[in-house]
Every structure is written in structure tokens, then in C-alpha cells.
C-alpha angles and dihedrals in degrees: 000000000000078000094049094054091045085055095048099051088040093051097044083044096053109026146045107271100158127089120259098262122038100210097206084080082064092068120085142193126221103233118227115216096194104041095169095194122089123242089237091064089053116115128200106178132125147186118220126166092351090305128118120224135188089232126353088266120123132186097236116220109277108163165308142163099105140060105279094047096078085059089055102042092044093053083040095061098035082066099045093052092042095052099035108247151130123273140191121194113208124258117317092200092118095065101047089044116027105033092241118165109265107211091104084067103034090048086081088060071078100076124057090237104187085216114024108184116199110214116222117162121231097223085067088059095084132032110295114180106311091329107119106230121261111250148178094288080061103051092060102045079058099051083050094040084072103019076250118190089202149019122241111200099195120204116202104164084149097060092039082053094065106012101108084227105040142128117250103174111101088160106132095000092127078049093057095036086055099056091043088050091047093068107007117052108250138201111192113220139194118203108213102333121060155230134281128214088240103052089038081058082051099049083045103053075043097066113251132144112225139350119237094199096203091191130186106274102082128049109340110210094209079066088053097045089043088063086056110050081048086061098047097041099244112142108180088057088044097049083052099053088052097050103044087034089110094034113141157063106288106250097247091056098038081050083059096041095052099048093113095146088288139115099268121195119204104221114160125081089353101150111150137010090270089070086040088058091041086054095051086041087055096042115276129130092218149349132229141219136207127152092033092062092037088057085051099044093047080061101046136294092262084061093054085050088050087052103048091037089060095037085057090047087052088058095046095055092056098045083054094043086054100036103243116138102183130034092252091063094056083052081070108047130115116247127184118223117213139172128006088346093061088046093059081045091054093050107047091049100247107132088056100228 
């Protein structure tokens, strides 16, 4: 498992993992020429899940389970708390499971983070080979692992699918989702390939508390496993990560697709503030961010506040540029689909003629 982390950050680190278009290029503002606010009045606070941040930005869950981590979490969530935003730690599935040490997880307990979100996966929730099931007794060592607000449950079929080691039975998991939500807050979360409406009304009749849509668009995890099934020789594994490498619903439409009357997080392709403004543009309550601050915390903790500073300086400049003072208002604003976006708008029905 401590091997298998190591892999995935080396390898997102070191290779191209995302698809060939990022759809969130495909969304445009409408530029206001006279924007008659000052950037100074602009505010770009916001309340999810009870919790108050700086900007809708979260740093979404990455990893743990081996020796660096603790440095990354730890310079992750220095800049989280610094900067006054959301962040996610990875699956803490190795520790549940596997007995693996967990500082790489309490050393965020650290950091005053306004929004701490534990990481469970939801093909632990049910018997998988000898592995006892993850329960409720779990969820909540992770939520106080971390001193966690809420519970992400990742699903990451796509990744199983092709990871040589991974888990393939799904038989009973909304079951399972269902018994943790009713006692422990939970935000549902896909991890590169989205969410439909259907399974978002699902998640919803189920309990939790919020979808994080993690569409296709940002760091697909059949590329990276492709990349290791390449090292280890193993063809079938690495035929499936090419073919599925580009597998999912594109973030901006899954974001359509999951507003159900819940928090929705836009994971998926997110790099600067100009995508965080697209996502809140587009509906979300936040975005989140992952490649982008693992790059930065490999480097120090003062690098993940420079990124988020200027991501949040990215959103404020469009806000401005589009006259919009408060987050609410960018709610609000007007955006233009092009492309291949506006085509799977087109098709599923969701401009309305």
C-alpha cells in the first residue's frame, strides 16, 4: 500500500495523467466593460457545510499512507489554515485496513483548517476478499483522525477497474453509504470521472451532505495506473488504463448534472481562479483543486500559500471584470458554453432549447 501512494504522487508528479481537452476552456464570461464596483469591495467569502472560508477553494483529498506524505500534508494544510480554506486529506483506507502509521494524516490536527474533510472509499465499505469491511466504528476514527468536519466516501470504480490490485464488487455500497450518513455528515465524492443526475438523486435519498463531482477533466487515475501496470509488465492492466484513460462525464456537465438541492463541490480539471469562478458560475459552492497544490507542497508550505493567494486573486479579477462583489452574485452571472461542452449540453437535454 505505502509503495502504491508513493507511485501515485510520483507518477502525477512526473507524467501526463489528464485527457486531452480540459472542458472547463469551453465556458465563457461575458466581460463587463464598465464594471462600476472596486476590487477592494469585492468578497470572496463563503459558508459550506457550517464552516466559514476565506473563497469557495478547497484543497481536495491526494494522499497518505507513506513517509513523505506527512511533509505534504503538513505544508497542504499550513496553507489551508493560513489562507482560510477548505481541505481534504487522501484515503485513509491504509490505516483502517492495513495498520499503516497515521501521522501522515494527524499532522494536519496541526494547522487551524477552517473545513477538514476525513477520506474513506466506498469499495471498503463491503467485504472485499478477506478485508473486513470498513463501518460505522471507522467513519468516525477517521473524522477524529483529522479532527475532520465532514466525511468524504470516494468512488473510484474507474481506477479499481484497472488498478492490478484493486476492488471490483459495488453489490450492497448505497446500503452502506446510507447507515454511515445516517450518524456521521457525509460529502459524497468521485475521484476523475462524475456524477450523474441519477446517482447524485440517489446519494441524496441516501443522506449525505454534499457531492464532490470529481469529473473527467483533472488527473485521471486509469492514466496513472496505466503507468503502473506499464512498470510492472502487466498488459492487460495497461491496455485498460489506455483505453478508459479518458472515461467520464467532463466536470462542468457532471456539475449540472449533480445539482440535486445539495453543496456541490467542482473537482475535475479546476487550475486557476478563472475555472473556480467558471464552477461557481456554473453552481457549485466551491472548487477544488488538486495537482496544482501537490506540485506546490512537494516544493514548501510558503509555495501552497503563494498558490492559493494567487488562485484567490484570479477569482477576484473576474468577479471584478464581471461586476460581481459577493459570491452570490457570481452565482448569478451569465456564462457562454462552447465546443465539445456545449455539445453534451445539447444532448442531455440541459440548455433547454
Amino acid at each position: 500500500m505505502t509503495e502504491r501512494k508513493r507511485d501515485h504522487v510520483d507518477i502525477v508528479l512526473g507524467k501526463e495523467v489528464r485527457p486531452r481537452h480540459n472542458h472547463w476552456d469551453d465556458v465563457h464570461f461575458l466581460h463587463r466593460a464598465l464594471p462600476e464596483i472596486d476590487l477592494e469591495e469585492i468578497d470572496t467569502g463563503v459558508t459550506l457545510f457550517g464552516k466559514r472560508l476565506a473563497a469557495p477553494l478547497i484543497i481536495s483529498s491526494m494522499t497518505g499512507g507513506f513517509e513523505d506524505a506527512v511533509r505534504i500534508n503538513d505544508n497542504l494544510a499550513y496553507g489551508a489554515s493560513k489562507v482560510g480554506v477548505g481541505m481534504g486529506v487522501g484515503s485513509q483506507r491504509p490505516v483502517l485496513q492495513d495498520q499503516a502509521p497515521e501521522d501522515s494524516w494527524t499532522v494536519v490536527e496541526k494547522h487551524s483548517v477552517p473545513l477538514m474533510i476525513a477520506n474513506i472509499g466506498a469499495p471498503q465499505l463491503i467485504r472485499q476478499g478477506e478485508k473486513e469491511p470498513l463501518g460505522l466504528e471507522e467513519a468516525r476514527r477517521a473524522l477524529q483522525m483529522v479532527g475532520g468536519d465532514i466525511l468524504a466516501i470516494h468512488f473510484n470504480y474507474t481506477q479499481e477497474i484497472v488498478q492490478p490490485e484493486g476492488d471490483r464488487r459495488a453489490r450492497g455500497v448505497l446500503e452502506a453509504v446510507r447507515t454511515i450518513a445516517k450518524e456521521l455528515p457525509v460529502l459524497a465524492k468521485e475521484t476523475g470521472a462524475g456524477i450523474s443526475k441519477e446517482v447524485a438523486l440517489q446519494l441524496k435519498e441516501a443522506g449525505v451532505q454534499g457531492i464532490d463531482i470529481g469529473g473527467l477533466g483533472g488527473t485521471s487515475f486509469s492514466a496513472v495506473e496505466f503507468y503502473r501496470a506499464q512498470m510492472e509488465g502487466m498488459e492487460q492492466k495497461e491496455r485498460l488504463g489506455e483505453v478508459f484513460w479518458e472515461w467520464g462525464i467532463p466536470s462542468p456537465i457532471s456539475l449540472f448534472l449533480s445539482q440535486v438541492g445539495l453543496p456541490v463541490i467542482a473537482t475535475g480539471g479546476i487550475r486557476n481562479g478563472l475555472d473556480v469562478a467558471k464552477a461557481v458560475a456554473l453552481g457549485s459552492s466551491a472548487a477544488g483543486m488538486a495537482s496544482q497544490m501537490l506540485r506546490a507542497a512537494e516544493r514548501s508550505a510558503e509555495a501552497v500559500v503563494r498558490e492559493l493567494e494567487s488562485v484567490i486573486a484570479e477569482l477576484k479579477a473576474v468577479m471584478f471584470l464581471t461586476g460581481c462583489t459577493d459570491v452570490n452574485r457570481l452565482h448569478e452571472t451569465r456564462v457562454v458554453l462552447t465546443g465539445p461542452t456545449k455539445d453534451w449540453a445539447n444532448s442531455l437535454g440541459l440548455l433547454g432549447g
